[in-house]
N, C-alpha and C positions, 0 to 999 in steps of 0.2 A: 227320586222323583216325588213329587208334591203329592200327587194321586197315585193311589193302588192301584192301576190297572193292570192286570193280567189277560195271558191268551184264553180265548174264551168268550170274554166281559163280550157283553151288546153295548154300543155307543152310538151316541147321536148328534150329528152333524146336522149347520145349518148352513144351507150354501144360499146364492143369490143368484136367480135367474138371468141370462145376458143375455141371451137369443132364442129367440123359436125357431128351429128349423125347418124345411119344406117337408119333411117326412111326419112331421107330428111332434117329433120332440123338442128336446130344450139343451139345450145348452146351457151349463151350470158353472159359478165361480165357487170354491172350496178352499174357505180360508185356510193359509200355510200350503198351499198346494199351488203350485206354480203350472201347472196345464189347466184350461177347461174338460170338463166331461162331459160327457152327454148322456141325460135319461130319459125315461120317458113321463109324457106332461102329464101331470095330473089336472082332473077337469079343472076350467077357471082357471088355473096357473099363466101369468102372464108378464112379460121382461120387467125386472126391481121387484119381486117381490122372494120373501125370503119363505125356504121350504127345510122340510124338516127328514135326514134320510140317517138310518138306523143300518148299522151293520156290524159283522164280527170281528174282534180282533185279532191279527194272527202272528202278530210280531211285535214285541215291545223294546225300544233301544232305551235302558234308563241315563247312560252318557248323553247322549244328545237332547233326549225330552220328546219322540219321537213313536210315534205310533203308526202300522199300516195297519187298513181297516177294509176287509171286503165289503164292494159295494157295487158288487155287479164284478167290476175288475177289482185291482188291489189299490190301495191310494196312501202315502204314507203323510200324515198331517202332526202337526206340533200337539204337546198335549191340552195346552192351551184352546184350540181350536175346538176341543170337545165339549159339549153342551152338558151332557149328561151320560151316567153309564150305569148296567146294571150288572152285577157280577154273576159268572158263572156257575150254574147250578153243579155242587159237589156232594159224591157219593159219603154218606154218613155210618154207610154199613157195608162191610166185604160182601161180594158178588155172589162167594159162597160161605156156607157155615165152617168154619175152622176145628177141624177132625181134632180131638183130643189123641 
């Protein structure tokens, strides 16, 4: 895989608004993902315009190219389709002091 991403990393997806629903939300397209979703509208959000949603990673397929990303549910999208990512904060020092 092209990019290092690992479980953990925060990613950010840009999807495109398709419908406002009667309940307040929206209805979202998320490139390489073949269902719509539904979230909720952020003020002023309105059908074609593009939004910007951040979530965790929990599975990486390096064969395929292949990422699912919590986002409320779980959504698996190409890696391609990722905007930006920030890698997961790791421990630099044991938990505890190591007993001689």
């Amino acid at each position: 895989m092209a990019r290092e991403i690992d479980i953990g990393d925060d990613v950010r997806l840009t999807v495109t608004v398709i419908k406002q629903l009667d309940s307040g939300r929206l209805r979202v397209s998320i490139p390489s993902y073949d269902f719509p979703c539904s979230i909720e509208a952020p003020r002023g959000a309105k059908v074609g315009d593009k939004l910007h949603l951040t979530g965790e990673v929990t599975h990486v397929d390096d064969e395929a190219g292949r990422v699912t990303v919590r986002l409320g549910g779980l959504v698996t999208v190409d890696v391609a389709a990722i905007d930006s990512w920030t890698k997961a904060w790791t421990r630099t020092k044991p938990l505890l002091d190591v007993w001689d």
